[in-house]
C-alpha positions as CSV (number, residue, x, y, z in Angstrom):
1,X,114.2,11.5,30.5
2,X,113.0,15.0,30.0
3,X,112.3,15.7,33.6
4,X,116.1,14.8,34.2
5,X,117.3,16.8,31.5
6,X,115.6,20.2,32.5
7,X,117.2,19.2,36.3
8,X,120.4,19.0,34.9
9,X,119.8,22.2,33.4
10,X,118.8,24.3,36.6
11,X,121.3,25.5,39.6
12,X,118.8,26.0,42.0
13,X,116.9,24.0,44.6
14,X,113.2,25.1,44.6
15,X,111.6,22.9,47.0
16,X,108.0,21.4,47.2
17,X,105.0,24.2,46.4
18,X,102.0,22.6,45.5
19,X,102.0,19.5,46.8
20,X,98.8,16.9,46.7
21,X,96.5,17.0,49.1
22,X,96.7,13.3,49.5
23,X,100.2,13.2,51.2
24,X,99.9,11.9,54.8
25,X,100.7,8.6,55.5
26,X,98.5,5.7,54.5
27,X,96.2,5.2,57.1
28,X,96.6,1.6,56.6
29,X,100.8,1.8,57.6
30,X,100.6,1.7,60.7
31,X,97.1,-1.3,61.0
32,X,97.9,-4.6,62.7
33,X,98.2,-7.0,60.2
34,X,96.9,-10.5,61.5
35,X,98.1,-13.3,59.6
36,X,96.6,-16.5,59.4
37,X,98.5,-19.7,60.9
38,X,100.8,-20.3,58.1
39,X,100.9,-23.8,59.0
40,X,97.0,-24.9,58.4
41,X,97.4,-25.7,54.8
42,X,99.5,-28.6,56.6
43,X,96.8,-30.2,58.0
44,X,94.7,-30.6,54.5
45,X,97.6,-31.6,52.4
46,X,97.1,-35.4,51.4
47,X,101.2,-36.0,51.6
48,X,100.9,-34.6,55.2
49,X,98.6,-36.8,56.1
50,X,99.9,-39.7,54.9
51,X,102.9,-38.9,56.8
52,X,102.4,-37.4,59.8
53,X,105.8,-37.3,61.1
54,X,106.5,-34.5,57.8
55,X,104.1,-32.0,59.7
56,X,107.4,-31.1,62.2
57,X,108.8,-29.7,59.5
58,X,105.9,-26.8,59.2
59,X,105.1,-27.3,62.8
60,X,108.3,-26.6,64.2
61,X,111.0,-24.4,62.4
62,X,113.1,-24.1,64.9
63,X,114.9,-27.2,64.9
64,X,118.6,-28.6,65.7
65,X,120.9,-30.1,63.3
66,X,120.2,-33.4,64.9
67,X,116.1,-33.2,64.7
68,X,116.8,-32.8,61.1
69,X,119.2,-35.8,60.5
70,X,116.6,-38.0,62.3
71,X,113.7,-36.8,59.8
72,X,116.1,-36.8,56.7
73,X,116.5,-40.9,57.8
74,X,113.0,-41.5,57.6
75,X,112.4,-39.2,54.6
76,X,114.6,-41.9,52.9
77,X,113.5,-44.8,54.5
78,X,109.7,-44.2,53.0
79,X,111.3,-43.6,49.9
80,X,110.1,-39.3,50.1
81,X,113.3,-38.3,49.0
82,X,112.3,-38.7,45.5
83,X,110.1,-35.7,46.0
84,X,111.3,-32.6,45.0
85,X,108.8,-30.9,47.2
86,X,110.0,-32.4,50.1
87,X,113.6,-32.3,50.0
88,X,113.5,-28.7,48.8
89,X,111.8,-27.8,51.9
90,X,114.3,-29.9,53.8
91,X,117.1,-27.6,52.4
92,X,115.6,-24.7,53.0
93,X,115.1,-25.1,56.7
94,X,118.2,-26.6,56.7
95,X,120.0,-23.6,55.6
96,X,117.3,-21.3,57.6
97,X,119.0,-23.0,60.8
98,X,122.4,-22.7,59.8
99,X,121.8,-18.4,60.3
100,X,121.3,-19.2,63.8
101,X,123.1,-22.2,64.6
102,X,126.7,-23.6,63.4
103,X,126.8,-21.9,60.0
104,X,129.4,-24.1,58.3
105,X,128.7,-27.4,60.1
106,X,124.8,-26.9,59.1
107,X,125.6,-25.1,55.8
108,X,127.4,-28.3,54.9
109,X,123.9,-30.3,56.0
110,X,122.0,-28.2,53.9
111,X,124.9,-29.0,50.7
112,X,124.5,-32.6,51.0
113,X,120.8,-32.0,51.2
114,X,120.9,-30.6,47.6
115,X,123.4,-32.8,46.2
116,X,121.0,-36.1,47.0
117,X,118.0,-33.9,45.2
118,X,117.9,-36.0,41.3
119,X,116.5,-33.0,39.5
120,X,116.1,-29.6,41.8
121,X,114.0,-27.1,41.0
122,X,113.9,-23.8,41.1
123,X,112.6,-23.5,44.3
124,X,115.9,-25.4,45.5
125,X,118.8,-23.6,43.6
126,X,117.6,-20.6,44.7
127,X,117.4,-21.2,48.1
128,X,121.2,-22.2,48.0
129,X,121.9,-18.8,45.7
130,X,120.1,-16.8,48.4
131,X,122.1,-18.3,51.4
132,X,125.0,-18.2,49.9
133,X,124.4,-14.6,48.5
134,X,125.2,-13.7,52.0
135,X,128.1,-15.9,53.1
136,X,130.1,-16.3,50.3
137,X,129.1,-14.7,47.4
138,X,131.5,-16.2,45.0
139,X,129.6,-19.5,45.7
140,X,126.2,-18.4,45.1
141,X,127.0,-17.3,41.3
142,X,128.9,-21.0,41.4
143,X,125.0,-22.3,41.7
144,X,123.4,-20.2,39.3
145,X,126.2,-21.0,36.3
146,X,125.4,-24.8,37.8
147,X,121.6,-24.3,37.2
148,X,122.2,-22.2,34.2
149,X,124.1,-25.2,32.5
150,X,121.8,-27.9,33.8
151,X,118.9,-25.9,31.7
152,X,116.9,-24.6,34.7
153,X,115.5,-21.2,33.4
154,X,115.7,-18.7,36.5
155,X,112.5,-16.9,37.7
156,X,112.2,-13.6,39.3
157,X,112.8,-14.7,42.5
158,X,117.0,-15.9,41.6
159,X,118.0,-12.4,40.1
160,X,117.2,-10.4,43.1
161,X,119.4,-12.9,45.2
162,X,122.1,-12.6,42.8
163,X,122.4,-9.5,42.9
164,X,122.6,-9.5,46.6
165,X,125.7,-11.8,45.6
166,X,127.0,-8.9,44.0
167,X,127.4,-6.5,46.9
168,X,130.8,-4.7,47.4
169,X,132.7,-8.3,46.4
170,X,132.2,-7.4,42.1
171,X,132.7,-4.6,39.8
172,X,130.3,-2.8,37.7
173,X,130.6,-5.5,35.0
174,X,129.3,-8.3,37.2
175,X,126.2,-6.5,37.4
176,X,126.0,-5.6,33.8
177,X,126.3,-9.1,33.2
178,X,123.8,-9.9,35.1
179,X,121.7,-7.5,33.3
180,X,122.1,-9.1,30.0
181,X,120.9,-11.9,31.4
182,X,117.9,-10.5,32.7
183,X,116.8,-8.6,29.7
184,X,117.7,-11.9,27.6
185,X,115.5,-14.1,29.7
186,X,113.0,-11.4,29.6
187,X,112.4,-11.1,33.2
188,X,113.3,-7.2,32.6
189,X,109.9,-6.1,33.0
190,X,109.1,-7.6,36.5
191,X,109.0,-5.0,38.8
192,X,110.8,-7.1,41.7
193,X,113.9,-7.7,39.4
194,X,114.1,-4.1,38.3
195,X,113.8,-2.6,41.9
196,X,117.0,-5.0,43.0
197,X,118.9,-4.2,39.2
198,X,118.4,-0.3,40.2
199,X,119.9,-1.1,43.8
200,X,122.7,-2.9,42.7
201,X,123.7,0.0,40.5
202,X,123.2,2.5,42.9
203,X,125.8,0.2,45.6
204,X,128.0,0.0,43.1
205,X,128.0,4.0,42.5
206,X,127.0,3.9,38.5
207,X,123.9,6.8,39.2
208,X,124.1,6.6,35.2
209,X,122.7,2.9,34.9
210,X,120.5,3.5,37.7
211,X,118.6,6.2,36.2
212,X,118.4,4.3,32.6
213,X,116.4,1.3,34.7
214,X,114.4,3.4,36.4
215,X,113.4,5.5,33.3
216,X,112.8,2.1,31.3
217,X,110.9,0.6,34.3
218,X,106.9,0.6,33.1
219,X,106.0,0.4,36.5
220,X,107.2,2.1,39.5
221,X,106.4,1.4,43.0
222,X,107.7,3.0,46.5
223,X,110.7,0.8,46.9
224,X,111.7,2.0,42.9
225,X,111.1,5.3,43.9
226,X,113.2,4.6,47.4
227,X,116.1,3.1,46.0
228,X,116.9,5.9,43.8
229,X,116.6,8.5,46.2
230,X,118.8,6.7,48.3
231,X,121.6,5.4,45.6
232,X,121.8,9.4,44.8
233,X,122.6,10.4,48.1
234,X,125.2,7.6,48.7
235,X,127.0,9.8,45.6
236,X,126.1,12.6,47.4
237,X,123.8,13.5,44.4
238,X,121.5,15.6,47.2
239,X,120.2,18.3,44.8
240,X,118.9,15.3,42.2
241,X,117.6,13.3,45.4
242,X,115.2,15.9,46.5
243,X,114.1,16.6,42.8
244,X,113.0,12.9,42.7
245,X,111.4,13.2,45.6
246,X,109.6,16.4,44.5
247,X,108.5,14.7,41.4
248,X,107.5,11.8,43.5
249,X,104.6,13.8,45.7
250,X,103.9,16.1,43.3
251,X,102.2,13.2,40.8
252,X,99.2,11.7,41.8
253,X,99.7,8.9,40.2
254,X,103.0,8.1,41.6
255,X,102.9,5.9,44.5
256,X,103.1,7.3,48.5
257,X,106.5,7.9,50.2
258,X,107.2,5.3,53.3
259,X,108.9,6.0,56.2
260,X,112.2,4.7,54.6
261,X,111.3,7.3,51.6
262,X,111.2,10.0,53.9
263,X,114.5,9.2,55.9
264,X,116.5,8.7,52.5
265,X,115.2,12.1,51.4
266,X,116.2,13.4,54.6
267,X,120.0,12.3,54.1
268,X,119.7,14.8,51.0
269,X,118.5,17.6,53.0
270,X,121.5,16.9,55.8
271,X,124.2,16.2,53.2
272,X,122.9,19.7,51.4
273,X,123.5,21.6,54.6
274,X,121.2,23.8,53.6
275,X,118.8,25.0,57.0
276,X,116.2,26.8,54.5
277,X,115.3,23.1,53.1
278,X,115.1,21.0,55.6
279,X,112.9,23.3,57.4
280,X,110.8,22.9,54.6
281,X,111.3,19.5,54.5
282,X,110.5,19.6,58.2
283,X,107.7,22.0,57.8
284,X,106.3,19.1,55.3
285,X,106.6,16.6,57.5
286,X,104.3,18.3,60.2
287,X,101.5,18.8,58.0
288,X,101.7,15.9,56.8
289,X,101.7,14.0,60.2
290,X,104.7,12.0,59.4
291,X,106.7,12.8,62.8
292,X,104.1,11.3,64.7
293,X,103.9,8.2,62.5
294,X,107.4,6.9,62.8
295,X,110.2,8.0,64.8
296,X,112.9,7.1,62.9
297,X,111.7,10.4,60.9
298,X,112.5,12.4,63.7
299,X,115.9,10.9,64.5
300,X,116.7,11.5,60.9
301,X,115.3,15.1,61.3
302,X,117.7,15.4,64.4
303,X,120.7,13.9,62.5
304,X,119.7,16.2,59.1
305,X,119.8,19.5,61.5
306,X,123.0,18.8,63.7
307,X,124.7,18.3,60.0
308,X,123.3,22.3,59.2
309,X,125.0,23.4,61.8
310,X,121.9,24.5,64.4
311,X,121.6,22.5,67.7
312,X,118.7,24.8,69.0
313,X,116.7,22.9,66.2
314,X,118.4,19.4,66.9
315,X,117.2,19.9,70.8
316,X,113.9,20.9,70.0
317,X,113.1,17.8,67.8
318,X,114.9,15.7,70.3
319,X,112.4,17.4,73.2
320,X,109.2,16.6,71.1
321,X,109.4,13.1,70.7
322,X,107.5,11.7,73.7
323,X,110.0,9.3,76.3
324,X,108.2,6.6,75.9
325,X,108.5,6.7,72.3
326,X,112.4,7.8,72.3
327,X,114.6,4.6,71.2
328,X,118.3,4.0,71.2
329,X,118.2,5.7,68.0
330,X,117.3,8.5,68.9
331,X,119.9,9.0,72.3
332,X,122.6,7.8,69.5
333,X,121.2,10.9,67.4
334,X,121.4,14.2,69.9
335,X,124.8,12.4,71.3
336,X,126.3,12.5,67.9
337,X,124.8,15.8,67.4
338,X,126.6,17.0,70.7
339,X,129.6,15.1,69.7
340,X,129.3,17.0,65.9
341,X,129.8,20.5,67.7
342,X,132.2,19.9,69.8
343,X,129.9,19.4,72.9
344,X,131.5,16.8,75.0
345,X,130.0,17.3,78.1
346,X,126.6,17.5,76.8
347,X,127.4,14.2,75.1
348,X,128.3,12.3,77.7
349,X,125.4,14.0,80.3
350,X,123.1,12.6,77.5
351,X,124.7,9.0,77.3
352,X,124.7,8.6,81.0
353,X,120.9,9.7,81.0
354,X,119.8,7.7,78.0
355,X,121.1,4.0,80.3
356,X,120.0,5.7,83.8
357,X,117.0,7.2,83.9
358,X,115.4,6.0,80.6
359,X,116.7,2.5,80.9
360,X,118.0,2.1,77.6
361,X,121.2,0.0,76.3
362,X,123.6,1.3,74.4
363,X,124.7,-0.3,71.3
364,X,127.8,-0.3,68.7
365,X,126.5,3.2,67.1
366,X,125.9,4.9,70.0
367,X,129.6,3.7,71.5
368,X,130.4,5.0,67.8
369,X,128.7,8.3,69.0
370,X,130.0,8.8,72.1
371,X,133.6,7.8,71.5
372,X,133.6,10.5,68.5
373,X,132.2,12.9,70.7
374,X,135.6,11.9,73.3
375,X,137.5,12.3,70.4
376,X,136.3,15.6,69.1
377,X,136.2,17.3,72.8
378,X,139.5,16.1,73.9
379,X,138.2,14.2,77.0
380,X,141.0,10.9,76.6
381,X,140.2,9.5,79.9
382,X,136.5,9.3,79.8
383,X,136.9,7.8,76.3
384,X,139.2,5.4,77.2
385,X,137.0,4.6,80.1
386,X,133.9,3.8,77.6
387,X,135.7,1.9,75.3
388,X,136.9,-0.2,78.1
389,X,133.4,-0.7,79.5
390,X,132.3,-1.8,75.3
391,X,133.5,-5.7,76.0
392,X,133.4,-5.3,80.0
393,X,130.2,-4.0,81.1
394,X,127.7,-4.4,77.7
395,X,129.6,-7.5,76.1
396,X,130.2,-5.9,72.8
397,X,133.0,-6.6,70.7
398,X,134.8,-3.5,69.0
399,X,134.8,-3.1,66.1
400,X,137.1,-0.8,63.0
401,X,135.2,1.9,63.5
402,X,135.3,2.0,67.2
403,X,139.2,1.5,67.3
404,X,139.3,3.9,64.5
405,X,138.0,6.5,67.4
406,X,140.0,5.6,69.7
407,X,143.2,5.7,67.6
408,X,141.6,9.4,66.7
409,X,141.0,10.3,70.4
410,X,144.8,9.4,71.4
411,X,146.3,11.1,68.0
412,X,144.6,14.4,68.7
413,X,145.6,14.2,72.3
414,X,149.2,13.8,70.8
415,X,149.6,10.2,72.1
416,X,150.9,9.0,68.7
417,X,152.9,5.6,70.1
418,X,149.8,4.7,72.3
419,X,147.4,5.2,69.2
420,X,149.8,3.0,67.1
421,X,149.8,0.6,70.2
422,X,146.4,0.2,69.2
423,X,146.3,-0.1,66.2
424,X,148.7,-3.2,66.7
425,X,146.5,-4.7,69.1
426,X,143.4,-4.5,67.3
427,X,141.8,-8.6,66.5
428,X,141.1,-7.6,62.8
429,X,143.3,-5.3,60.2
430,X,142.5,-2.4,60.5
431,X,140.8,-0.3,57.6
432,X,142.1,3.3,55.7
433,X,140.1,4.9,58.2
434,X,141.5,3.9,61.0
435,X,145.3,4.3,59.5
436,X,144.4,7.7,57.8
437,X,143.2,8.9,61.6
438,X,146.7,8.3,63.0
439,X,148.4,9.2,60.0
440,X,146.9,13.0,60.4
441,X,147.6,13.1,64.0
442,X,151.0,12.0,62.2
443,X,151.4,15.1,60.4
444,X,150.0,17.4,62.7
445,X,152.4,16.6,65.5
446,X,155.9,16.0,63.5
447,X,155.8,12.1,63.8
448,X,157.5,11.2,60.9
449,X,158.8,7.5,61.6
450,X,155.5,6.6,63.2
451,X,153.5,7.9,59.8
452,X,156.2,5.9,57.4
453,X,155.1,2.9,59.5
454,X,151.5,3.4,58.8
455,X,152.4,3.9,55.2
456,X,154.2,0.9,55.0
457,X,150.4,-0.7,56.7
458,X,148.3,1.2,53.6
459,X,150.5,-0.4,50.9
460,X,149.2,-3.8,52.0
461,X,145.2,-2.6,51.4
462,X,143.4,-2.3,48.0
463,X,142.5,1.3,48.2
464,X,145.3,3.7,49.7
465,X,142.9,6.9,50.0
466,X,144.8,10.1,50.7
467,X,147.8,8.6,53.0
468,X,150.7,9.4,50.4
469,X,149.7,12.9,50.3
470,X,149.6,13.3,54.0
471,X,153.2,11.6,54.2
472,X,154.5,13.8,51.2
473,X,153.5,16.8,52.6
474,X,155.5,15.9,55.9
475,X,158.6,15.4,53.7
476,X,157.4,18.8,51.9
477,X,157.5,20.4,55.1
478,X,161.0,19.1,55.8
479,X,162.3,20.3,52.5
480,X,163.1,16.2,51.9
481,X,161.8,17.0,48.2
482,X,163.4,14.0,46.8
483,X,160.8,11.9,49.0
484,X,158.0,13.9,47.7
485,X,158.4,13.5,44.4
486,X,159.2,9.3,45.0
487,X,155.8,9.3,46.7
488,X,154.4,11.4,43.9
489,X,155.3,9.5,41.6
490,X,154.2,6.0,43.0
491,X,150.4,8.1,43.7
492,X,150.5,8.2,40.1
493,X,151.2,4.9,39.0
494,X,148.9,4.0,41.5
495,X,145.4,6.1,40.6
496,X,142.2,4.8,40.8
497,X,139.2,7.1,39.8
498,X,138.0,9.6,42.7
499,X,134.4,10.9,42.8
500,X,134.8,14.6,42.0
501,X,135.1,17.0,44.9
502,X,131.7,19.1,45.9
503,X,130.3,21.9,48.0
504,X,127.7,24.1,48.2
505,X,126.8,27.6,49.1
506,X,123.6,29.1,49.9
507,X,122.3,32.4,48.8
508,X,119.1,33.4,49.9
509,X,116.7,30.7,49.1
510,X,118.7,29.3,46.3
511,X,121.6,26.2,47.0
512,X,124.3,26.1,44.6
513,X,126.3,23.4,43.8
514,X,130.5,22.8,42.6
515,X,131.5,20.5,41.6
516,X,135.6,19.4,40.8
517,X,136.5,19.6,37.1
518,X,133.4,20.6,36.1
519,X,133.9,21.2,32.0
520,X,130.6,20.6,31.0
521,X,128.2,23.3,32.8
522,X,127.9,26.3,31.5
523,X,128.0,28.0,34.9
524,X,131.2,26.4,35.3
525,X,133.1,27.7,32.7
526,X,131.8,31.1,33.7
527,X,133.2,30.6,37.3
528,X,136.7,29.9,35.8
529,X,136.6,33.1,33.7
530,X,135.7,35.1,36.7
531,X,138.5,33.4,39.0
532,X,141.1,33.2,36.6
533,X,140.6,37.4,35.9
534,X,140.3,37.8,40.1
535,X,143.7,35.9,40.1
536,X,145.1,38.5,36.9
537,X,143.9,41.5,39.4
538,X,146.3,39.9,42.4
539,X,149.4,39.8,40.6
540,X,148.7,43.4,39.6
């Protein structure tokens, strides 16, 4: 793609200058769509009216286990089970109410459903590919290889759910797979199956594949042009996120950015830390009338400026949004902000405000805000005190990354054996996260036994992060070197590839990027000449 290659080639961020004229939101975004009844096609369908009693099952969707056992016997009594139509609508509302009801008692309704259905059709495997997709991945792709070997071609519709199989719970190669399939097939030029193939790269952190979909794509819409802003900045690939999204508005025939555009490409600008572009950004935004549209664009404006480092900006956004248009959202935003730098009080003021006066109800990311913001200030009692109200007061469960700032609260506070009490209580295992948190507070305050316990809790998860290196260091800093090089030498055996380090600097209006290990650009080996001759002057 040349328009990636001459990025690659550049070390500075030059943000949007001409932009088209064109660029406010749709003025159809934000219209009132009216749909029709989507029952009425009921009411003039011959089978339908031949069988009235089948008109519950457009009529009323929401249904118990036990409605649908009762129509199921009559669906076999008339002898309708032979339809395909029929049952396949059976099994999806079947597996529609197990989401909301008993998922395995109605899941297993919805099995025996499928298992009666002669020959299925598509329709039906992939409604038990999609459901699955979501509750236990490995048996979704059990379906497709079943409808793969019983000679049912998949459509356009089964690849996107399949992928959603994919998730976190397969490697790259799953998807690849997957791929071959879909070019095979020759469903690689929908537009539907490419968006989801371009996601699922992007999840599983292969930028590389991403980008050779979305260059082979012949047609790109928003949600292509979404998904790889946003898979660039979950690899913290900011600078090439906000050059797709200025090659995105600077083409008229591209389509126009949505609200979920916007927000991804405001990630970039936060995770850049650069104040110079996402004032631009921001500036943008204004003229374009996009704050007024949506305000999950201004929480994300307040979350992008508290992460550059100026609160006067993150108050002033916060202050513009009208109340009545000010969700949970955006209290969980300015709280965090506060919380970011190191403004406890101000947190809390603004937590006890946003339930209070403005009526609003907390939920699990604003406890997540306002427990880091405990953590971060020092203030263990009024932490404690939340957390305790979480399951008490709002009936929310904690969860990993609510213990993990609790565990983080008590470690900084010094209270190492009550943070590990924690930890032992905690209903589910906990995550690197929350071990890493306590193995820092570990090192920081001398609590060696305490940190070889939570090593011993690391060795039983897949990924062990940075914890050996913590521990080694505390052995370093006892001169116990024959630990060190033990726990060196088991980091080794036990290395996994780790995204390369980055940071940034600003300079005037220009960003630049570094970037770990960085052999290949040009720059880079310049850098290394200079540092290595700075070091030569030192030892002089």
């Amino acid at each position: 793609m040349i328009f990636k290659n001459l990025f690659l080639q550049r070390r500075r961020i030059v943000f949007i200058k001409h932009l088209r004229a064109s660029l406010s939101p749709p003025s159809n975004l934000c219209r009132r769509i009216s749909f029709s009844n989507s029952s009425d096609w009921v009411h003039h369908n011959q089978l339908f009216q031949r069988h009235p009693r089948l008109q519950i099952l457009e009529e009323q969707c929401n249904k118990t286990l036990h409605h649908l056992e009762r129509l199921l016997c009559y669906v076999f009594v008339s002898g309708l089970h032979r339809n395909p139509f029929i049952m396949s609508r059976f099994l999806y509302l079947s597996l529609i109410e197990s989401e909301r009801g008993n998922g395995t008692e109605n899941s297993e309704f919805g099995v025996r459903i499928f298992d009666t259905i002669e020959n299925p059709n598509i329709f039906s495997w992939n409604t038990m590919i999609r459901f699955f997709a979501g509750v236990n991945p490995t048996i979704a792709v059990h379906y497709y290889m079943r409808m793969f070997r019983g000679e049912t071609l998949p459509d356009k519709y089964t690849f996107p759910f399949l992928l959603q199989a994919s998730g976190v719970n397969f490697d790259l190669d799953f998807v690849k797979q997957i791929h071959s399939h879909i070019i095979k097939l020759g469903n690689d030029h929908s537009l539907f199956v490419a968006n989801s193939l371009l996601s699922a790269y992007s999840i599983r952190g292969s930028s590389m594949d991403a980008w050779l979909v979305f260059d082979e794509m012949p047609e790109k819409d928003v949600v292509t042009w979404t998904s790889l802003i946003s898979g660039l900045v979950s690899q913290s690939n900011y600078r090439e996120a906000l050059q797709v999204f200025k090659e995105l508005v600077a083409d008229d025939s591209q389509p126009h950015p949505n609200a979920v555009t916007i927000v991804s490409t405001m990630s970039a600008c936060g995770g850049l830390g650069s104040m110079d572009v996402t004032k631009t950004f921001h500036a943008f935004l204004q003229k374009a009338g996009w704050l007024e549209l949506d305000v999950s664009i201004a929480n994300s404006l307040i979350d992008a400026y508290a992460k550059c480092g100026d609160l006067h900006y993150v108050i002033a956004v916060f202050e513009d949004i009208q109340n009545g248009k000010k969700d949970s959202y955006s209290w969980t935003a300015i709280i965090s902000a506060y919380g970011m730098h190191g403004r406890g009080q101000d947190a809390l003021k603004m937590f006890s405000q946003m339930e209070q006066v403005h009526k609003l109800v907390p939920d699990a990311v604003t406890f997540v805000a306002i427990l880091s913001a405990c953590a971060h200030s020092g203030f263990v009692e009024e932490g404690l005190s939340i957390f305790e109200s979480m399951s008490g007061k709002y009936k929310i469960q904690p969860d990993r990354r609510h213990y993990g700032c609790i565990v983080d609260l008590l470690g900084r506070a010094g209270m190492i054996e009550r943070a590990y009490r924690v930890i032992e209580s905690m209903t589910m295992e906990p995550n690197l996260n929350v071990l890493g948190s306590l193995l820092s507070s570990c090192r920081l305050h001398n609590e060696l036994e305490i940190a070889k316990a939570v090593l011993r809790k690391t060795g039983l998860l897949k990924e062990r992060g940075g914890a050996a290196v913590l521990l080694s260091n505390m052995y370093a800093k006892i001169n116990d070197w024959s630990k060190v090089i033990e726990l060196r030498k088991e980091m080794r055996g036990r290395m996994h590839y780790k995204p390369p380090g980055r940071s940034w600097i600003q300079i005037k209006d220009a960003v630049y990027e570094f970037i770990a290990r960085n052999e290949v650009d040009p720059q880079a080996v310049e850098l290394h000449m200079v540092l290595e001759g700075l070091e030569k002057l030192s030892r002089m």
